[in-house]
N, C-alpha and C positions, 0 to 999 in steps of 0.2 A: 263647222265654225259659224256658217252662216245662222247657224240657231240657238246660239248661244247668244247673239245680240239680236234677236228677232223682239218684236212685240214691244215693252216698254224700253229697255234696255236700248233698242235704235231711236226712242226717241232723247233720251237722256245723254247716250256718247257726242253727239255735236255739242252740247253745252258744256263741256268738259274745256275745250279751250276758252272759249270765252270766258266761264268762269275764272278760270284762273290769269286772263289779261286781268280781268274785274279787279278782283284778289289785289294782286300785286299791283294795279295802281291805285285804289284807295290806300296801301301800306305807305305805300310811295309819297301820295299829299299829304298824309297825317304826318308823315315822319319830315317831308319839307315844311310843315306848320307847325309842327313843337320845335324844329333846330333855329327857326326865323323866330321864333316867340322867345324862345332859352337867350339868344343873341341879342335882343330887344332889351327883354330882363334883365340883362347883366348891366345893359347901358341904364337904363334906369334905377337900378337899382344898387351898382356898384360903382359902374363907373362914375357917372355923376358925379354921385356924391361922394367919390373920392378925391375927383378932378377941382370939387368947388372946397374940399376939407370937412364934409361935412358926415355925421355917424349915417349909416344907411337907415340905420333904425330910428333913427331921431323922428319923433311923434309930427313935427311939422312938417318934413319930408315927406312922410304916408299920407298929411293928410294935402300935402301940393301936389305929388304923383298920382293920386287917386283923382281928386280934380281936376287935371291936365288930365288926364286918359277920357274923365267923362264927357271934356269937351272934347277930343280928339272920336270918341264914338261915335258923340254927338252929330257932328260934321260929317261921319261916314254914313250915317243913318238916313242925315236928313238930304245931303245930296247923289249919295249912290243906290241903284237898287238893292235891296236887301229884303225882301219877301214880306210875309207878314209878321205883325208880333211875336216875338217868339217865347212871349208867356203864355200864348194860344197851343203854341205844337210839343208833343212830344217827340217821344226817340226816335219814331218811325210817323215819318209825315208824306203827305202827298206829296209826288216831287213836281220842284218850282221848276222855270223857264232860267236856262243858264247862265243868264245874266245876272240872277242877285249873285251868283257864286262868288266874283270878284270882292264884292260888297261883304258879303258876308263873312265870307277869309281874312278880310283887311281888320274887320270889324276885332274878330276870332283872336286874331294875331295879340291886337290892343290887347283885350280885355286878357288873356293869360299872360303876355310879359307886363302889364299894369297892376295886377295883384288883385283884382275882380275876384272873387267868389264863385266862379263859374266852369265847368270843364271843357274838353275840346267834344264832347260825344256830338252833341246835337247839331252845329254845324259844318264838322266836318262828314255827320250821313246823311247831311241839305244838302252839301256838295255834291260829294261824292252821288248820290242819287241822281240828282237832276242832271250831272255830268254822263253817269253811266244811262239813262231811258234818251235824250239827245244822241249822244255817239251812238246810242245801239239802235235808234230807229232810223239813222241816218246810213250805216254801215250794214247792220243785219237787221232790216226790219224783220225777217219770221219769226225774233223771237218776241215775244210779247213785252208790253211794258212793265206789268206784274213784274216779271220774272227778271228783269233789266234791276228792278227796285229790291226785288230779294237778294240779289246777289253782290250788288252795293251796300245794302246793309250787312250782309252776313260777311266780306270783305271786311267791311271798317270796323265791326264789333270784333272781330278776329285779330285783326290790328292793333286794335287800342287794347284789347285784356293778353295779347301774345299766344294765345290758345282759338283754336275754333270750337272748344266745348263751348263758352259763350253765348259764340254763335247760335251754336243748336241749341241750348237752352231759348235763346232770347223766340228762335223761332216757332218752337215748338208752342209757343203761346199766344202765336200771331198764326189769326186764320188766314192760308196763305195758299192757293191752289185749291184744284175742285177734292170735294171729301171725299166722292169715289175713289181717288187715289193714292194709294201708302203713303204712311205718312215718310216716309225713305225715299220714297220718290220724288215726294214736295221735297226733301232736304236734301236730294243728293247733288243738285249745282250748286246752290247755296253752301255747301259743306265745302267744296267745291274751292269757292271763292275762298270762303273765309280758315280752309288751310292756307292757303298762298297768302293770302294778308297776315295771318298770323307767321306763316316763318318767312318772310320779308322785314316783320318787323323782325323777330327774334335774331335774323341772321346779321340786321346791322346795327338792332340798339339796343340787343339782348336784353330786354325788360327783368325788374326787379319787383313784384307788387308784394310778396309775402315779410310781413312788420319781420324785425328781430325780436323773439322775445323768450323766455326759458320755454321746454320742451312740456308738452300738455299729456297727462296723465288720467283718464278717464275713472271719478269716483262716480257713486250712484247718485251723491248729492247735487252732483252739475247739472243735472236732468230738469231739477226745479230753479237750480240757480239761473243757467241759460233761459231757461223760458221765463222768470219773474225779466232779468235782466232785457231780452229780445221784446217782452210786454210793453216795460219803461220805453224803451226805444223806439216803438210801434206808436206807444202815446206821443212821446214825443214829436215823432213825424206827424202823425196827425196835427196838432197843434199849430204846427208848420204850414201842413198843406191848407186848414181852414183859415189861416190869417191870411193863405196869400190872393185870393180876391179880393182881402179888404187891401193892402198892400197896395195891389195894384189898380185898386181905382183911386189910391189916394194919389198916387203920381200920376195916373193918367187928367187927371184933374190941370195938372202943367200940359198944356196942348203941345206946345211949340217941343218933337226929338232934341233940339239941344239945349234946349233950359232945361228938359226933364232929366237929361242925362249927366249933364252939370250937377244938377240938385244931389240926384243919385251916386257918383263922383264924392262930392262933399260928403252925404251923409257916409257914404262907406270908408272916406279917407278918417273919419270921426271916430266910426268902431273901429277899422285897425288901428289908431293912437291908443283907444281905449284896453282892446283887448292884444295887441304887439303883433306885430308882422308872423306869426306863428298862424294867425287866422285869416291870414290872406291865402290868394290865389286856388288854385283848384284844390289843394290839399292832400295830392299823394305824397309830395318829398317832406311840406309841414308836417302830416300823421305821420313818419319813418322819425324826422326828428323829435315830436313830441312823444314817442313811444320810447326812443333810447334817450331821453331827458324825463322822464316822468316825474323819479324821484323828486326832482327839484321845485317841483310844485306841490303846493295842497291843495287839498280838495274844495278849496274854495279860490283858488287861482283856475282849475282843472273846469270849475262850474262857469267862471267868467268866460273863458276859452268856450267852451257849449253853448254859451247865450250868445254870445256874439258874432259865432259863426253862424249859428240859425237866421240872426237879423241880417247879416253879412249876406244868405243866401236869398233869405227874402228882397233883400232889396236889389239884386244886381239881378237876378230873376224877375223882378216887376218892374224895375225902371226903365228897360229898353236894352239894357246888355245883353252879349249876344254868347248864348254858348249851354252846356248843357250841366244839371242841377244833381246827376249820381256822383262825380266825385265829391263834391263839396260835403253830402251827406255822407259818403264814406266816412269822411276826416270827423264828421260832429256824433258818427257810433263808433268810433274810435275812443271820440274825447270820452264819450257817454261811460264807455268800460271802462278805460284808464280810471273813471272818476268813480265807478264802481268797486274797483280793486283800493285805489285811495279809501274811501268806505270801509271797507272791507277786505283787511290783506290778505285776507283765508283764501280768498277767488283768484283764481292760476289768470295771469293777464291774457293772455290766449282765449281762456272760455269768454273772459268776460270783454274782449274787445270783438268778436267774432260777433257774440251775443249780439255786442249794441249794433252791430256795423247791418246785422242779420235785419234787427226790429227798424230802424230807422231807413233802412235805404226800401223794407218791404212796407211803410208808410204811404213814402213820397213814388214809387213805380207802380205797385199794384201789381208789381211782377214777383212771381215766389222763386221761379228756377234762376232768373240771374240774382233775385236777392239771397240767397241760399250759394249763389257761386259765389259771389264778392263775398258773400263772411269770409266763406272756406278758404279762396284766393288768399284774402290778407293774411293767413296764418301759415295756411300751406301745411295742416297735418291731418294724416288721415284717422285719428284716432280722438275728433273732436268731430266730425263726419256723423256722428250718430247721435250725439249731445244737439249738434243744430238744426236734424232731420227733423229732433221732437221738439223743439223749441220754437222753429218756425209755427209750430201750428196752434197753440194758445195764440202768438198775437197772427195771424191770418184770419184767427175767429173775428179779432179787434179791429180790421181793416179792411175786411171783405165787404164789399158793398158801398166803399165810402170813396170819392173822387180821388184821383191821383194830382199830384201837385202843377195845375193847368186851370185855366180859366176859359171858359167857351168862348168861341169868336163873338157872339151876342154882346156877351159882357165885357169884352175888350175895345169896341165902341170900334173906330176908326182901325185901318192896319197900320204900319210903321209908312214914313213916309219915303217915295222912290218907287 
């Protein structure tokens, strides 16, 4: 027996528990920070304005809710700690000191039941992170910090998509562990974590991410449709990622976190009046409704909806909002297909929402294994699986080599203040 766990295998079985506390409580604060967000939202956005008589959708109400949140950011920003910029970080950042965590939760909460443009990814694996390398050098210093940081992330990505494939996609692309060692090895506590976070969530909020849409049929002509359509959508995030430095210096230009976030506030309560409450907030339950409502738009309501969700994400992304930028592009290669199918009803909604979801989110990450999983995710058929394998990689050609949608510390001038 004793040789059966000799050699790497003894060194791997002690992280087996900790991963899986890891796991289960990053499920744990995602899932207490969508239910305190969901409750938020309702006040704001139902209750309210049923209490005062007034349409929830009424264009003035988006655009006072939007402003009241950016002052309300603003204030969290500018008095609590809340780390650096976080048009500076991506999905996986160095982990902060655990004090912004309060700040930054508070911040998190706002900006998804306020109708921000933003997802919960990024600062609930600031959390989560800085939470798990803290408790774990306090509790178990032997195990390293690295390995503290893998397993909170690979926890919270397991959480938020209900799967730990994810997971190991996300990390198979982050060098992560010495190269001497399997790469099974690097992944097996991180695997670890991020099963227990994914069926934590599954067990108590049984996640739904796959759209409703008629059943996908593989011809040979999808082959070129997916990849023209995943191309558009590749442009399109580009266009995104290169405006958003200039974006971001143009607010950073307002010094003072709560005038900037005001301003930001305003101008995003402007685009949802303009484009309807369907382009707000992070955009999984908006992409669910705009896919089973499509009909009722055309393709040039379908295009308004894509423009204004892109400015929508530019600017809560570069103003000082706090939270992460893959759902919101999920929602705008959503709209991208849908408005491709409008175009064009030959194209099965499946290939062509897959397509956009596939080119746009592999844009703005620069990651091909979870941009190749979120297509798949949103349809949920295996038989469109080989249509997106070869699609992905005409626009990978278009994207490779070109920044993810992030601006350098250099050029972010000052960090957020706190």
């Amino acid at each position: 027996m004793s040789a059966l766990v000799a050699g790497p295998a003894r060194r791997l079985l002690p992280l087996v528990v900790p991963a899986l506390v890891v796991g289960a409580a990053c499920s744990l604060i995602l899932l207490a920070i969508d239910l305190v967000a969901e409750k938020l939202q309702e006040v704001l956005w139902e209750g309210l304005p049923g209490s005062l008589g007034v349409e929830h959708d009424t264009w003035w109400w988006t655009l006072l809710v939007l402003t009241v949140v950016g002052v309300a950011v603003g204030l969290v920003i500018w008095l609590i700690p809340t780390g650096p910029d976080p048009a500076t970080e991506g999905l996986v950042a160095p982990p902060l000191p655990p004090r912004v965590v309060p700040g930054t939760l508070l911040a998190a909460v706002l900006c998804l039941a306020g109708g921000v443009s933003l997802g919960p990814e990024n600062p609930i694996i600031l959390a989560n992170v800085a939470l798990a390398v803290a408790l774990g050098a306090r509790f178990l210093s032997a195990v390293p910090a690295p390995m503290w940081v893998g397993l909170a992330v690979a926890g919270t990505v397991g959480a938020l998509f209900g799967t730990p494939v994810a997971a190991a996609l996300l990390l198979s692309e982050v060098a992560m562990g010495p190269k001497d060692v399997p790469l099974w090895d690097r992944l097996f506590a991180p695997l670890v974590a991020a099963g227990a976070g994914s069926a934590v969530t599954v067990i108590i909020s049984h996640p739904v991410f796959a759209l409703d849409v008629p059943d996908y049929s593989l011809h040979w002509g999808d082959l070129i449709i997916g990849s023209c359509i995943a191309a558009v959508g590749a442009l399109l995030g580009l266009a995104a990622v290169y405006a958003f430095p200039h974006f971001h210096r143009i607010f950073r230009h307002v010094g003072h976190p709560l005038a900037r976030l005001t301003l930001g506030g305003l101008v995003l309560g402007v685009l949802g009046a303009i484009g309807g409450q369907i382009t707000l907030f992070k955009g999984l339950a908006q992409m669910k409704e705009l896919t089973a409502e499509a009909a009722l738009y055309t393709a040039a309501g379908l295009l308004l909806i894509v423009v204004v969700k892109v400015l929508a994400l530019l600017v809560s992304a570069t103003s000082g909002f706090i939270g992460g930028r893959i759902f919101p592009a999920v929602f705008v290669g959503a709209a991208l297909g849908l408005l491709a199918h409008s175009l064009f009803p030959g194209i099965a909604p499946a290939l062509a929402i897959a397509s956009g979801v596939l080119g746009v989110v592999l844009a703005i990450t620069q990651q091909g294994w979870i941009s190749l999983f979120t297509a798949a995710a949103m349809i949920a058929d295996a038989e469109l699986l080989p249509v997106l394998c070869l699609a992905i990689l005409p626009a990978w050609l278009l994207v490779t080599g070109k920044p993810p949608m992030q601006v350098e510390e250099a050029e972010a001038g000052t960090a957020r203040a706190g």
